[in-house]
C-alpha positions as CSV (number, residue, x, y, z in Angstrom):
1,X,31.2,-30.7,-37.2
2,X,31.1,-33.9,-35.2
3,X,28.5,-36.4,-34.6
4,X,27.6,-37.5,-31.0
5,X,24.4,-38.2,-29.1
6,X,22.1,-36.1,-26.7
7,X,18.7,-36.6,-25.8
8,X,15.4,-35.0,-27.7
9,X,11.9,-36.3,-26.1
10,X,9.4,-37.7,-28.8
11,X,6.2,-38.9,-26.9
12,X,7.1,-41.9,-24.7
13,X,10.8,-42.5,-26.5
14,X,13.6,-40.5,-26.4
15,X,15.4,-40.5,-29.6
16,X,19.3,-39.5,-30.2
17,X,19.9,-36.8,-32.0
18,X,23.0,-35.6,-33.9
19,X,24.8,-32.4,-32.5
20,X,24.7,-29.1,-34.4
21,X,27.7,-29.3,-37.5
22,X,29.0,-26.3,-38.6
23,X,28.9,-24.5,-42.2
24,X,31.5,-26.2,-44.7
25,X,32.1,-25.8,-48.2
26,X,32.3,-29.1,-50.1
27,X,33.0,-27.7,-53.6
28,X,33.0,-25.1,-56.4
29,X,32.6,-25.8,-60.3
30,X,32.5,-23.1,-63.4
31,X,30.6,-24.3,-66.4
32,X,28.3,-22.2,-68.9
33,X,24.9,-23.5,-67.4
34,X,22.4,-21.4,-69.2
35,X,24.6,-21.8,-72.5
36,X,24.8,-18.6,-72.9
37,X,28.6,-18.0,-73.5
38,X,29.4,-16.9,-70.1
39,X,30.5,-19.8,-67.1
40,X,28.9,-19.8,-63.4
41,X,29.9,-20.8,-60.9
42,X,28.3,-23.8,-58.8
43,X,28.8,-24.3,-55.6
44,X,27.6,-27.6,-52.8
45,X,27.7,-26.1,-49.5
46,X,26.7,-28.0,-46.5
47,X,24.7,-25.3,-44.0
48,X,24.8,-26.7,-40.3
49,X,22.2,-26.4,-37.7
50,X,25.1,-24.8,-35.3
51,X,24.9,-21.6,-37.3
52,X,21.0,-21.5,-38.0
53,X,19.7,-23.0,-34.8
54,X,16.9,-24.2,-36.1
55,X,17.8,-28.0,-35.6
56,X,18.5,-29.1,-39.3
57,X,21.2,-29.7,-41.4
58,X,21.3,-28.8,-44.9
59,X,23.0,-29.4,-48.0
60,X,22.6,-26.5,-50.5
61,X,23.8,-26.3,-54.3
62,X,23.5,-22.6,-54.9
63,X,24.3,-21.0,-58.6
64,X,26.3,-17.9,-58.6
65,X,27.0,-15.2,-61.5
66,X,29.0,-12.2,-62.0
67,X,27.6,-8.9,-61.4
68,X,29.4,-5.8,-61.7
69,X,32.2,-7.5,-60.2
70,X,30.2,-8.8,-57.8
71,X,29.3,-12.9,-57.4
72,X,25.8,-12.6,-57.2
73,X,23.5,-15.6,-56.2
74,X,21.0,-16.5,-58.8
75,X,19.2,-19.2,-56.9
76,X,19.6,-22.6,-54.6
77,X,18.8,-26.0,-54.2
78,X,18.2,-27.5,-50.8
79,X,18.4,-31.4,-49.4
80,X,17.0,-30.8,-45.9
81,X,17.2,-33.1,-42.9
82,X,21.1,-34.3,-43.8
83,X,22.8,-36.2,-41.0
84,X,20.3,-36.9,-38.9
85,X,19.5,-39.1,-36.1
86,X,19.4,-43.0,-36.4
87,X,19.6,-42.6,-40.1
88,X,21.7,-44.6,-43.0
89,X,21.9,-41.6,-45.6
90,X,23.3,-41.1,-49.0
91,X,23.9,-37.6,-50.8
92,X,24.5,-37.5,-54.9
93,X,24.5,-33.9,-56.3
94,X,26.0,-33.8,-60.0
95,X,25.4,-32.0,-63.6
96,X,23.9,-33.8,-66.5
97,X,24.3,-32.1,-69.8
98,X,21.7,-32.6,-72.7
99,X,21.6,-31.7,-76.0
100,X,19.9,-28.7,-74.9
101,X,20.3,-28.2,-71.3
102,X,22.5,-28.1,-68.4
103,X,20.7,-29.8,-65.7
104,X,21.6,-29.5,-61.5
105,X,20.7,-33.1,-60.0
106,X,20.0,-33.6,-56.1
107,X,19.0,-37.1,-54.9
108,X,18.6,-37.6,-51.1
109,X,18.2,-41.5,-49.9
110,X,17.9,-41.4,-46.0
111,X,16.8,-44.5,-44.4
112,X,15.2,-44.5,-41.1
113,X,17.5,-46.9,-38.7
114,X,14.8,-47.7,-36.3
115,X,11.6,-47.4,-37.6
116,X,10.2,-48.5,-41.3
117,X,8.5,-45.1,-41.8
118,X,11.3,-43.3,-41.7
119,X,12.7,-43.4,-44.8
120,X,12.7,-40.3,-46.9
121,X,13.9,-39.9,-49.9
122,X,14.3,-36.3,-52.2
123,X,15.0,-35.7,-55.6
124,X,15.3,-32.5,-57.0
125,X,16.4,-31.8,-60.9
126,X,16.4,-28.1,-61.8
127,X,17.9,-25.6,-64.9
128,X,19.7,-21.8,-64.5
129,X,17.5,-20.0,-67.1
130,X,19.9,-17.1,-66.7
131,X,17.9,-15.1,-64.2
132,X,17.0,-18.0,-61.9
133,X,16.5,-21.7,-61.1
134,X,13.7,-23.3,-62.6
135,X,13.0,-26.8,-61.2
136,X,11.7,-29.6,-63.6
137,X,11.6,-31.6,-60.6
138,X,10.6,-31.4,-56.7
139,X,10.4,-34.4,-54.7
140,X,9.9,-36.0,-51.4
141,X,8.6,-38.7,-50.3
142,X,8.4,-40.7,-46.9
143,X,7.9,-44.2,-45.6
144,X,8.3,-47.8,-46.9
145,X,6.0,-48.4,-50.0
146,X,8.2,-47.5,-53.1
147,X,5.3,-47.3,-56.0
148,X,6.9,-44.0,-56.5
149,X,10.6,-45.0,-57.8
150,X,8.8,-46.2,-61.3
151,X,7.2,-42.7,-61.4
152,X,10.3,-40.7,-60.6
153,X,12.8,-43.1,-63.2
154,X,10.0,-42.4,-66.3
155,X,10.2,-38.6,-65.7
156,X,14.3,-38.8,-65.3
157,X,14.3,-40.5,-68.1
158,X,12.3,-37.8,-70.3
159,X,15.0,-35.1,-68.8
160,X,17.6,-37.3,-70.8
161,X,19.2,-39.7,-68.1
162,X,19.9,-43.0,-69.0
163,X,19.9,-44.8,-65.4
164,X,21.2,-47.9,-65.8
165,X,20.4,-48.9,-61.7
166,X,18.9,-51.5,-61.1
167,X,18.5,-51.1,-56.8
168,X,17.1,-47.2,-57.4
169,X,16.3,-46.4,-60.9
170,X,15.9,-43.1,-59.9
171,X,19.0,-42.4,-58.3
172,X,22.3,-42.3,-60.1
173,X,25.2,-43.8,-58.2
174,X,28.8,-42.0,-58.3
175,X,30.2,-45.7,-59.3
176,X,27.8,-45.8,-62.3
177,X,28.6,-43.0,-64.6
178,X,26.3,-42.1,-67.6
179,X,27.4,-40.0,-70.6
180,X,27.2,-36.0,-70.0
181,X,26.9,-36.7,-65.8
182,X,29.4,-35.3,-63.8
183,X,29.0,-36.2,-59.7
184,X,30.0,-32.9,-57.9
185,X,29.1,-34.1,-54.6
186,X,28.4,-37.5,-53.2
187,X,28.0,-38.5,-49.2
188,X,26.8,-40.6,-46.7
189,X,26.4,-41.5,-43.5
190,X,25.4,-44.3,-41.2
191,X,25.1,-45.7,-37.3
192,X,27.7,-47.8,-36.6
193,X,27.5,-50.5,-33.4
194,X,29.8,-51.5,-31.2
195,X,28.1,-54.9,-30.5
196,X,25.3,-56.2,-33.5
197,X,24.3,-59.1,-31.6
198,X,23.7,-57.0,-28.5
199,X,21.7,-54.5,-30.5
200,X,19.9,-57.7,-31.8
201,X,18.7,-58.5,-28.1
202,X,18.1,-54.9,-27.0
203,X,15.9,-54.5,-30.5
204,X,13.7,-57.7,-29.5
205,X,13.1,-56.2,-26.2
206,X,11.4,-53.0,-27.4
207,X,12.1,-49.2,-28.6
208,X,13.3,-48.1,-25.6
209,X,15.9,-50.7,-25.0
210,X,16.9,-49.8,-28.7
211,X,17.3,-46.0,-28.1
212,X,19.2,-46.6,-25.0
213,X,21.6,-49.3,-26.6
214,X,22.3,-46.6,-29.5
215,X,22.5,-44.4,-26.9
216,X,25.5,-46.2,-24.9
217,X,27.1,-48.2,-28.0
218,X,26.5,-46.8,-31.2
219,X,27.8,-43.4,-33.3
220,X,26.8,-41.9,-36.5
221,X,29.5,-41.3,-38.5
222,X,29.5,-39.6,-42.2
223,X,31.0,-37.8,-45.0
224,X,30.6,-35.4,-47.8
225,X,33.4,-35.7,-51.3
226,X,33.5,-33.2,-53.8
227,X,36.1,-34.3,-55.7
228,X,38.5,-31.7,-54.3
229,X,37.3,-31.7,-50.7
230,X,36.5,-34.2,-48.3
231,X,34.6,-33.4,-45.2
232,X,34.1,-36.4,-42.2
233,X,31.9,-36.2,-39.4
234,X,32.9,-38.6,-36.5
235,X,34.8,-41.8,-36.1
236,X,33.0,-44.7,-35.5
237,X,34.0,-47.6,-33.3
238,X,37.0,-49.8,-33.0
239,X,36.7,-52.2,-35.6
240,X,36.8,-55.8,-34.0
241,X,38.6,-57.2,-37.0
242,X,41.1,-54.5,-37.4
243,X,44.6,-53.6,-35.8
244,X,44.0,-50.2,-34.6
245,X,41.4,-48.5,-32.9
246,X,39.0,-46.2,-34.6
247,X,38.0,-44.4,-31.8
248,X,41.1,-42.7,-32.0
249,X,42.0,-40.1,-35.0
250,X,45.7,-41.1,-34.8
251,X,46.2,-44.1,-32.7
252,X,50.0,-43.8,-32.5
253,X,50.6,-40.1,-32.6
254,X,51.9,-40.1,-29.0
255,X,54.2,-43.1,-29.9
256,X,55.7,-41.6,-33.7
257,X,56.2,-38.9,-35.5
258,X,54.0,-37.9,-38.1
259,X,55.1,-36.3,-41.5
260,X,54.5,-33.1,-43.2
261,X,53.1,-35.1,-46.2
262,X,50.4,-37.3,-44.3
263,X,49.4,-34.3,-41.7
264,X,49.2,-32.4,-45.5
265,X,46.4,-34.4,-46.7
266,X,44.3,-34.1,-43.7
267,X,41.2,-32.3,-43.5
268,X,40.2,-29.1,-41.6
269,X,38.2,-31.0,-39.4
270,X,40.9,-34.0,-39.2
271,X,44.1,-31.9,-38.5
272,X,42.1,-29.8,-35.9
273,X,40.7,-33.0,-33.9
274,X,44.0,-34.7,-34.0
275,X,46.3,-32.2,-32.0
276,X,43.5,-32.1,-29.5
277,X,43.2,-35.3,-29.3
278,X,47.3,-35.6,-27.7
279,X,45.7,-33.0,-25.3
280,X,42.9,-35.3,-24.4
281,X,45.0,-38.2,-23.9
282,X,45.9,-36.1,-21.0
283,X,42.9,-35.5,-19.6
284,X,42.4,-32.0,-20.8
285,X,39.3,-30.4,-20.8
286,X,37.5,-28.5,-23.5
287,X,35.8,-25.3,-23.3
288,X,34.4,-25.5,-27.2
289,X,30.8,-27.4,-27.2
290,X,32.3,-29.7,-30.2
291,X,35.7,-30.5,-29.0
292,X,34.1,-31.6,-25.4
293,X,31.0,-33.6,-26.9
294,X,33.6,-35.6,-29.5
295,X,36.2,-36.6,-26.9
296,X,33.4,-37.0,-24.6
297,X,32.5,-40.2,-26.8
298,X,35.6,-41.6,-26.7
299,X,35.7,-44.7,-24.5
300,X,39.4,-43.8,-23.4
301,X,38.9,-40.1,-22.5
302,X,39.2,-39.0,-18.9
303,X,38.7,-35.3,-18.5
304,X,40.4,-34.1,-15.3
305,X,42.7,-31.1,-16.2
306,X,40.4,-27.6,-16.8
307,X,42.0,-25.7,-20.2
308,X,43.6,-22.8,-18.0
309,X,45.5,-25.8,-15.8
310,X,47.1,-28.0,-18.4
311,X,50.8,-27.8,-19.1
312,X,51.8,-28.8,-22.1
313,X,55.1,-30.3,-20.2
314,X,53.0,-33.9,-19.7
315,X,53.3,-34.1,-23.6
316,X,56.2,-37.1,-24.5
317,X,58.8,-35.8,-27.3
318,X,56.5,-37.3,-30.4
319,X,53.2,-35.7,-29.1
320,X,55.2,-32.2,-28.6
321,X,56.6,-32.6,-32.3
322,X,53.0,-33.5,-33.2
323,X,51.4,-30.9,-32.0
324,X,53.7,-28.6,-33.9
325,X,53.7,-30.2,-37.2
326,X,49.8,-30.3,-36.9
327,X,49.9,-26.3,-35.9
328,X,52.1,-25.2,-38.7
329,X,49.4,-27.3,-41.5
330,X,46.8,-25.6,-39.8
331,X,48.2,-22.1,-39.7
332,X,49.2,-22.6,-43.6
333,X,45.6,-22.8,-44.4
């Protein structure tokens, strides 16, 4: 999944919208969570809008047990609205273990980048009692007024967390560890601008001039970690202070060759948007939705030769090796 803009009316302002990412799953744990002897198995999912439709991205922590050989799903937890349009988000998901529970922990913090009254933020605590998920907590709230954090730190704090936070009491931070918490997940996600003292002027002159300045100079960019997989959506911009440019995945991969140990710790996602991106250099164009909205948000891409036309003889010696190195990780997965 990638993140790039297209257009969704609201009233008299059009806002950006994120496209469609695709299923992905972040990671898997076994631990006895109804202390009954026998392990589960937990697993964070992240369930994209490209294969439900419905517009929303989701990040799901479902419980799983055996079954007459069977892994049978006892139950999930949802954060809804993940990676969403003109938001700065952050994802924790993690187990706390008490002296008498095993407890599943969601917290959602999504910030609305525009408008005050966006922000949301969800926290959900729940237990496997064996046969299901019983939630101790189930929370959302929206807009700016936070008379609520108090609330939602006190009962937290009667489950048997600590939080030791002094920004969000109620949200425990994957650089802040408390005793018996273990962070399975943790993600975030933010717009990031070409130009902030030209978003400065086009915010002064009203909402529209904002949407159309994210619109023209801005991408979300984001990421999920679980520990043992790491899943990145979009690039961001060139960073003015760096050497290389960001809105490439590999600057130099048409200038070097790459090895079998850095192409080895790429992701799915990274490995597959790299060797099209030495197509793209070449004008290529894309038939899959994804491939053609990402490079279609790079400032250097130029798409002029249809799929069925290109010949891969344009490709220079390194992008040729590239390309093969980058098939063969791929293919091995």
């Amino acid at each position: 999944g990638v993140f790039s803009y297209a257009f969704q009316p609201d009233g008299d302002v059009t806002h950006p919208e994120t496209a469609a990412l695709s299923d992905q799953l972040i990671i898997t744990h076994q631990q006895d969570l109804d202390l009954d002897g026998q392990e589960e198995l937990a697993a964070v999912v992240l369930l994209g809008s490209a294969g439900s439709g419905d517009g929303q991205n989701r990040i799901a922590l479902s419980v799983y047990e055996a079954e007459n050989g069977q892994a049978v799903c006892r139950g999930t937890a949802y954060l809804d609205g993940c990676y969403s349009w003109n938001r700065m988000e952050e994802y924790i998901l993690g187990i706390r273990t008490t002296d008498t529970d095993v407890l599943l922990y969601l917290a959602a913090d999504q910030d609305g980048y525009l408008f005050a009254d966006g922000v949301t933020q969800q926290l959900k605590v729940c237990r496997y009692n064996g046969k299901e998920l019983e939630f101790r907590m189930d929370e959302t709230v929206s807009g700016s007024y936070d008379s609520w954090q108090d609330g939602w730190a006190e009962e937290l704090q009667s489950l048997g967390f600590s939080l030791t936070s002094d920004s969000d009491p109620w949200k425990i931070s994957p650089d802040e560890l408390e005793p018996h918490f273990w962070v399975m997940c943790h993600g975030e996600a933010t717009v990031n601008l070409e130009d902030t003292v030209a978003y400065a002027s086009a915010c002064r002159e009203g909402t529209q001039a904002q949407v159309d300045y994210l619109l023209n100079h801005a991408e979300m960019q984001g990421y999920l970690n679980g520990g043992d997989g790491w899943v990145d959506f979009g690039t961001g911009w060139p960073d003015v202070y760096g050497e290389q440019d960001s809105s490439f995945v590999i600057p130099d991969s048409d200038s070097r060759y790459l090895t079998q140990e850095e192409v080895a710790a790429y992701s799915d996602e990274k490995l597959r948007l790299a060797r099209n991106e030495i197509y793209a250099r070449h004008g290529r164009i894309f038939e899959a939705s994804d491939l053609a909205a990402y490079f279609g948000h790079r400032p250097w891409y130029q798409p002029t030769v249809p799929g069925d036309e290109f010949d891969d003889s344009v490709l220079n010696q390194w992008e040729r090796a590239n390309v093969e190195l980058l098939l063969q990780e791929e293919a091995s997965r």
